[in-house]
C-alpha positions in Angstrom: 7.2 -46.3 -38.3 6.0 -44.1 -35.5 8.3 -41.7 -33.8 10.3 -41.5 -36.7 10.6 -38.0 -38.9 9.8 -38.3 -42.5 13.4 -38.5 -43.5 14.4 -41.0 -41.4 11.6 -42.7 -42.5 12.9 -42.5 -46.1 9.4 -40.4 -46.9 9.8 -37.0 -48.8 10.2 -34.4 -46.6 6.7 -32.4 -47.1 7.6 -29.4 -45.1 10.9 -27.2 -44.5 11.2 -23.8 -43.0 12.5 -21.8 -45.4 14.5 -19.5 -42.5 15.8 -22.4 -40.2 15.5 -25.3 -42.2 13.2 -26.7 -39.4 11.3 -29.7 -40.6 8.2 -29.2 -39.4 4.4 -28.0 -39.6 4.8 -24.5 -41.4 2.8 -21.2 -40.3 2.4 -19.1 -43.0 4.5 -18.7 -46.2 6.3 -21.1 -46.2 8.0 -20.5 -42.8 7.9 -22.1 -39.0 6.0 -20.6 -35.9 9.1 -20.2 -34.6 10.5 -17.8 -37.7 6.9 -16.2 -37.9 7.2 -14.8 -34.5 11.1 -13.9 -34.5 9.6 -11.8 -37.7 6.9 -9.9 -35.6 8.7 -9.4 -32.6 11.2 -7.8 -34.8 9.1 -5.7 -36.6 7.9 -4.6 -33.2 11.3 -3.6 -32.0 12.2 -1.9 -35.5 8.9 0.3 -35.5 8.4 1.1 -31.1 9.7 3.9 -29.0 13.9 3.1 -28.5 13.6 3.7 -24.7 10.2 1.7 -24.6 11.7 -1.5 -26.2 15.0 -1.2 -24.5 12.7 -1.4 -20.9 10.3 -4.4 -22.4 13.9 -6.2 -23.7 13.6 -9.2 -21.1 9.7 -9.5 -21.6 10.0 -9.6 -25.7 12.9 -12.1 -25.4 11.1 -14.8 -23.0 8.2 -14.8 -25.4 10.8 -15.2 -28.7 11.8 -18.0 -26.1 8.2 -19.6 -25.4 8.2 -23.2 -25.9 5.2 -22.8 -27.9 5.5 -20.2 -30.5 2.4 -21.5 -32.2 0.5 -20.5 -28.5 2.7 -16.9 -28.5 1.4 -16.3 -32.2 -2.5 -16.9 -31.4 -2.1 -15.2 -28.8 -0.6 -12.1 -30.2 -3.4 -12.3 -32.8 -6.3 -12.1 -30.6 -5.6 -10.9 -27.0 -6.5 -7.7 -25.9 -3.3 -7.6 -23.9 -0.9 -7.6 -26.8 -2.6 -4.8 -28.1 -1.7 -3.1 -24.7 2.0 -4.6 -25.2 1.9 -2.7 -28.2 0.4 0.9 -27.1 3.7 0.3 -24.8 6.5 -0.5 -27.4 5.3 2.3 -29.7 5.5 5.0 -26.5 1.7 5.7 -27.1 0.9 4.6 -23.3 3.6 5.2 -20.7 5.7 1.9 -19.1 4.5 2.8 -15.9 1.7 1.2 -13.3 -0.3 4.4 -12.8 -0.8 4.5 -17.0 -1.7 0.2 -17.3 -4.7 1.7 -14.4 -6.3 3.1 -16.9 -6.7 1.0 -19.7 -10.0 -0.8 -19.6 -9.2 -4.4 -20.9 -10.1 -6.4 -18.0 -7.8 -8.9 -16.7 -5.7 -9.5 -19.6 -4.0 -5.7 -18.1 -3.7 -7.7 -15.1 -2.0 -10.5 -16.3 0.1 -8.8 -18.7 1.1 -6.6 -15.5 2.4 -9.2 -13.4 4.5 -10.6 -16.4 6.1 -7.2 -17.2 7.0 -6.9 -13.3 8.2 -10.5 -13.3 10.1 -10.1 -16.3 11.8 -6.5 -15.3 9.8 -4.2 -16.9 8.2 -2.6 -14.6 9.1 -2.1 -10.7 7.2 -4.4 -8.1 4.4 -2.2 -6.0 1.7 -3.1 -3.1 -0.5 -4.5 -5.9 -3.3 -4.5 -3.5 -3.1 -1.4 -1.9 -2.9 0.0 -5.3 -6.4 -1.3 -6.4 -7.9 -0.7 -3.3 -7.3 3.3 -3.8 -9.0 2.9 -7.4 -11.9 1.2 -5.1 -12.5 4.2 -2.7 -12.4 6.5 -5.3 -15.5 4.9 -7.0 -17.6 4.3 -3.5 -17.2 7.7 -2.4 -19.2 9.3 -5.6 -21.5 6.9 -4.6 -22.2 9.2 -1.5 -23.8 12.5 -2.0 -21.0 15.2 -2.1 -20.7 16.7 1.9 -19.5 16.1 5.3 -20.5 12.5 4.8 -18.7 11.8 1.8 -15.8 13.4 3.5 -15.9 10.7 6.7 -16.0 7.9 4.0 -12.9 8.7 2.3 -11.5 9.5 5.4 -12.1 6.4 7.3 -11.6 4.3 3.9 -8.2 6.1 3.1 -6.7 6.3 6.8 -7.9 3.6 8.1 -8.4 0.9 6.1 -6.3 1.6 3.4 -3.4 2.4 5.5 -4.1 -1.0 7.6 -3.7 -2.7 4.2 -0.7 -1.2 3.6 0.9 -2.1 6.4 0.5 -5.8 6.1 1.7 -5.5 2.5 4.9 -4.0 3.6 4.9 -6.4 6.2 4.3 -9.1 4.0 1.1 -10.0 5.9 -1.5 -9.2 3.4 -3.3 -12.4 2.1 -5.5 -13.1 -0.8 -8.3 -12.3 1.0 -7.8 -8.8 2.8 -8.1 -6.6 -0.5 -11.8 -8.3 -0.9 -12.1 -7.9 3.1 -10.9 -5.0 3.0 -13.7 -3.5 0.0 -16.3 -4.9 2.3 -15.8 -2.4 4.8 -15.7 0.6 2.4 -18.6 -1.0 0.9 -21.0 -1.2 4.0 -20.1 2.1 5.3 -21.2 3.9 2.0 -24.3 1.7 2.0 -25.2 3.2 5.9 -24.3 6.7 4.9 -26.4 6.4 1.2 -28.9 4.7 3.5 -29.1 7.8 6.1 -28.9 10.5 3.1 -32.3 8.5 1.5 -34.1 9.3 5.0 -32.5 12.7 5.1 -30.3 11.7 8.1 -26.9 12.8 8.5 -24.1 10.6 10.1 -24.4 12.9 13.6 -27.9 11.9 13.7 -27.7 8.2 13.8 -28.8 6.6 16.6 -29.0 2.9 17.8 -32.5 2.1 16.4 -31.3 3.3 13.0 -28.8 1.1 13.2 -30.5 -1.4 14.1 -33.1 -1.3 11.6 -30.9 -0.7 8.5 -28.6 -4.4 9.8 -32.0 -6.2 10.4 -33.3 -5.1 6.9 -30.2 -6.4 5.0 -27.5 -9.1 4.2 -25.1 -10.4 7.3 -22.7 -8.8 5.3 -23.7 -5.4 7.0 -22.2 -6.2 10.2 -18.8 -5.6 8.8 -20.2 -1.8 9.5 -18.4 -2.4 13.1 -14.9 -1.4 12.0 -16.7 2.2 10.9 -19.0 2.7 14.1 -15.8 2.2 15.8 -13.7 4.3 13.7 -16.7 6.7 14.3 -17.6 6.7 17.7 -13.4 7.9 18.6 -13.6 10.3 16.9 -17.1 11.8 18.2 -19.0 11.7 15.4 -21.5 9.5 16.6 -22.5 8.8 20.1 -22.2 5.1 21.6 -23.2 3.1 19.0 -23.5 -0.8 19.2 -22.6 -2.9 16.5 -22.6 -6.7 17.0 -19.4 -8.5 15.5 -20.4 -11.1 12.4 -21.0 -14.0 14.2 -19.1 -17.2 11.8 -21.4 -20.2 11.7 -19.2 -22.8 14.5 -20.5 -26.3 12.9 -21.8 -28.2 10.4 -22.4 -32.1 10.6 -19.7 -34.2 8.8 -20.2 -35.5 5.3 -21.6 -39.2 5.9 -18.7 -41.4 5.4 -20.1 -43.7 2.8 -20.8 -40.5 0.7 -16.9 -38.9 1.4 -16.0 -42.6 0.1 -17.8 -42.0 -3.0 -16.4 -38.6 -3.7 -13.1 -39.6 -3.2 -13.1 -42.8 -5.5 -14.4 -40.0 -8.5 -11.5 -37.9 -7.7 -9.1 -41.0 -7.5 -10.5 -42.2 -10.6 -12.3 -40.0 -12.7 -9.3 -38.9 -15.7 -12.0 -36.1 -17.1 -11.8 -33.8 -13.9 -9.4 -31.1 -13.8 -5.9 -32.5 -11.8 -5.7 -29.7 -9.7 -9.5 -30.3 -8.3 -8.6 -34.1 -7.6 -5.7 -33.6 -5.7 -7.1 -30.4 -4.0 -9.9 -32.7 -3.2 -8.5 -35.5 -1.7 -6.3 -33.3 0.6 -9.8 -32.0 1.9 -11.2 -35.0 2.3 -8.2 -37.1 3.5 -6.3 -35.2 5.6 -9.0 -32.4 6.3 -6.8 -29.6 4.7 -8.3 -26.2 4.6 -8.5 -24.7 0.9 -6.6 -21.8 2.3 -3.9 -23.7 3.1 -3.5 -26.3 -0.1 -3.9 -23.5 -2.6 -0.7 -22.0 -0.9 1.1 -25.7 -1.3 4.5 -25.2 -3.9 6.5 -27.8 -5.8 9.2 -28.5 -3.1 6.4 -29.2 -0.7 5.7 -32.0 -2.8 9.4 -34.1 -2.4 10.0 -38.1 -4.0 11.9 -40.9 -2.3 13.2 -43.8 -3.2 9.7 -44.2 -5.5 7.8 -42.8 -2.5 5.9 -39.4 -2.5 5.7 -37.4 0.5 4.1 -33.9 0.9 4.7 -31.4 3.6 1.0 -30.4 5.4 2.8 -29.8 9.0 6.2 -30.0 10.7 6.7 -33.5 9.3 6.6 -34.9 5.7 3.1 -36.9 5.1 3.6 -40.3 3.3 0.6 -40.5 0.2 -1.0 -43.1 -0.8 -1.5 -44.3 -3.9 -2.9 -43.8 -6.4 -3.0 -39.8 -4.9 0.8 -40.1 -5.1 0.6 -40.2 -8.5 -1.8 -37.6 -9.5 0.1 -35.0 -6.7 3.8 -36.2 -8.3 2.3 -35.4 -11.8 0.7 -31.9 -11.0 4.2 -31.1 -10.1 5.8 -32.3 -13.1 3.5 -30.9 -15.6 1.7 -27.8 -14.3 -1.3 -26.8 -15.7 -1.4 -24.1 -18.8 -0.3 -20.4 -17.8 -1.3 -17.8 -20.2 1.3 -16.7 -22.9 2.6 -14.1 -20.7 3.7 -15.8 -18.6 6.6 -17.6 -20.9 9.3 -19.6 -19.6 8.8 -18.9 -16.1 7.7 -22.4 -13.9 5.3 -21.7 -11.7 6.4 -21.5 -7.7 2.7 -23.0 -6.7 1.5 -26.4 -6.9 -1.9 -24.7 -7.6 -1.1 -21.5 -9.9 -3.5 -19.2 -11.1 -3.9 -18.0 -14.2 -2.0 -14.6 -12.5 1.8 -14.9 -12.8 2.4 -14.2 -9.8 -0.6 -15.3 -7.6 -1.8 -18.7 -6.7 -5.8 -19.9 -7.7 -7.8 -18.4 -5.6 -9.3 -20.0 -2.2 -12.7 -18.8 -3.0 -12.3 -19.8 -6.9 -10.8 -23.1 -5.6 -14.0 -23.3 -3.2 -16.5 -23.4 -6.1 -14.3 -25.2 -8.5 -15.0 -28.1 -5.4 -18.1 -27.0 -4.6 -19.7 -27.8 -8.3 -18.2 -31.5 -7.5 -20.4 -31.6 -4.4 -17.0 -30.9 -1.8 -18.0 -28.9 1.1 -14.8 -27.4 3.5 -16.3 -27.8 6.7 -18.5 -30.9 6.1 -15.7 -32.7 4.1 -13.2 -31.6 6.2 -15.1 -32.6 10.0 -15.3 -36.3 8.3 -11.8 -36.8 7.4 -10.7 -35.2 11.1 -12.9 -37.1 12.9 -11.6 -40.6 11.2 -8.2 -39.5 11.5 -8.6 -39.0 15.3 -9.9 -42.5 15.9 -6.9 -43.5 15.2 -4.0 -41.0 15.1 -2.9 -39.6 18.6 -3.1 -36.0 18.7 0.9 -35.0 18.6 1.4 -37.1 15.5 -1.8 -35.7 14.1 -0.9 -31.7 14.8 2.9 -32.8 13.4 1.6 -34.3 9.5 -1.3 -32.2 9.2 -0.4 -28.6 10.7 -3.0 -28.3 13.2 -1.9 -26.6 16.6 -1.8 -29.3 19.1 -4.8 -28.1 21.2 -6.9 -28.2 18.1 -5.6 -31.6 17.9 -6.4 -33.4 21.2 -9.9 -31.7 21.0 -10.7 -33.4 17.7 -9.2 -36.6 19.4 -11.0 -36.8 22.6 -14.1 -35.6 20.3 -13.5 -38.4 17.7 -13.3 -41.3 20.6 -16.0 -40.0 23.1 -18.3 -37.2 23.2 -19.0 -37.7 19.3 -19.3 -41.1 19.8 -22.2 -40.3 22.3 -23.1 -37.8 20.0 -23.7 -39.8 16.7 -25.4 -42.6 18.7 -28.3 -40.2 20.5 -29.1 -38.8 17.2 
């Protein structure tokens, strides 16, 4: 008799709610999830701060609301940010960004911040720009107190700080530029710790210091450039030469055979995580960046007449099965978000655990990485097959490349890397 309740079944009815009459699994005494949680929430709201709960109304109501009150409950129990929830409702911690700065509970603040803005509570803000302030403050301490600790938060506060904030407001700002952005701050407090260890001062530095201190560490040094610029306007240095990071400009393509293999696992491999198969197959079939698919949303995805197209570029992309399937059903059923963030769908095909964010590129990167998927290598494979047989207009329209980009990998992909491939 399966898919049939126990009444209709014509078995006793084991369990009923004693609130709602639900018949179903009961929590605790006697009483549904459902009930249970309606209890603490209201418990919450009898006991907390009148003007506190009246601000978190929409939040507490989409989590009486959660589909899963079972999920709510558990999490209520053991998350560090429903203790935070409830520092709020009682008035013991102010409903405001600057007082969620400093509590200390790791990203389950973060989290619960982007649900409270999400769900009212709290105002939106330049989320980045924000942390990046808590940033400087910690790197300049790390410089000894003087006139170089004062050209650090100088040059980290009006310079790139305010950069950031400009492409916040202008709705520039992408995942990447608050971690960019750190990196510079980072570098220059490493030169000017650096010259303060060999009893230099930032007037004092000249090109073979320079020099020496890039040679004796990471690549990541030569982000120093934006502050020997910076710098050098503003005479506190002489004419300093810092070489620009140089990007590595190419990496042989996966073999083909071995791209085959990957993509049958992903294709056909149920155990791996839905988002890495169809973020790997977009790599390695139509040589989509990860910057670029983790951005993908649901109405990018569209279904026709039993077809499933996807928009990569100015015209919808026909997929094949069976990744029409797997991309159709990451739509329809995105992955778990945490408890706070109830009864609100996700607007990425890819979300993060964030609200309001996407997964990260970089997180995405490694997720692929630990399957053996390499961007550039996976990426050069799937182009170069593509352009063997796609002219370069219909490949720059499905796939979002800029048309000179295009013919390049075309005329690449029927002659010079033909000549290429053979030589070696």
């Amino acid at each position: 008799m399966a898919g049939l309740c126990e009444r209709c079944a014509g078995e006793r009815v084991l369990q009923v709610c004693r609130g709602c009459g639900a018949e179903e699994t009961n929590y605790a005494d006697g009483h549904c999830a459902r009930c249970v949680l309606h209890a603490s929430l209201g418990e919450l709201k009898r006991t907390g701060d009148p003007a506190a709960i009246e601000a978190l109304q929409g939040y507490l109501a989409a989590l009486a609301a959660g589909a899963k009150p079972w999920t709510v409950l558990g999490w209520m129990h053991s998350s560090r940010s429903y203790q935070t929830l409830l520092e709020l409702a009682s008035g013991a911690l102010a409903l405001t960004h600057d007082a969620l700065d400093t509590v200390d509970r790791g990203h389950s603040t973060t989290y619960l911040r982007a649900a409270l803005v999400a769900h009212g509570a709290l105002p939106e803000r330049h989320q980045q720009t924000a942390a990046l302030a808590a940033f400087i403050g910690r790197e300049v301490l790390r410089v000894p107190d003087g006139p170089e600790r004062l050209h650090l938060r100088t040059f980290a506060t009006w310079k790139i700080q305010h950069n950031l904030c400009q492409a916040e407001r202008g709705g520039h700002a992408k995942r990447s530029s608050y971690r960019y952005a750190c990196t510079q701050i980072h570098v220059a407090a490493d030169l000017l710790l650096w010259l303060s260890q060999h009893t230099l001062t930032l007037q004092e530095l000249h090109q073979e210091h320079l020099d020496y201190w890039l040679a004796e560490g990471s690549t990541q040094r030569t982000r120093i450039r934006t502050f020997i610029l910076w710098a050098r306007r503003r005479k506190i240095i002489g004419p300093l030469t810092a070489l620009p990071f140089a990007a590595q400009q190419h990496v042989d393509p996966l073999d083909p055979r071995q791209r085959l293999q990957l993509l049958g696992r992903l294709l056909g491999d149920e155990s791996l995580d839905l988002r890495d198969r169809v973020a790997g197959c977009l790599l390695l079939l139509f040589a989509q960046p990860i910057s670029r698919i983790v951005l993908l949303t649901p109405n990018d995805v569209q279904g026709r007449q039993g077809r499933v197209f996807i928009s990569l570029g100015r015209e919808p992309l026909l997929l094949p099965e069976p990744l029409a399937t797997l991309t159709q059903r990451l739509k329809d059923s995105p992955p778990h978000l945490a408890t706070t963030a109830v009864n609100t769908r996700p607007e990425w095909l890819f979300p993060g655990l964030r609200l309001d964010a996407t997964i990260h590129a970089e997180h995405m990167r490694r997720r692929l990485g630990k399957l053996g998927i390499t961007s550039r290598a996976g990426r050069g494979s799937a182009v170069l097959q593509l352009a063997q047989t796609l002219p370069a207009a219909i490949l720059a329209d499905l796939l979002g490349f800029a048309e000179s980009t295009a013919e390049d990998w075309t005329q690449l992909a029927n002659g010079d890397w033909a000549r290429y491939a053979a030589t070696r």
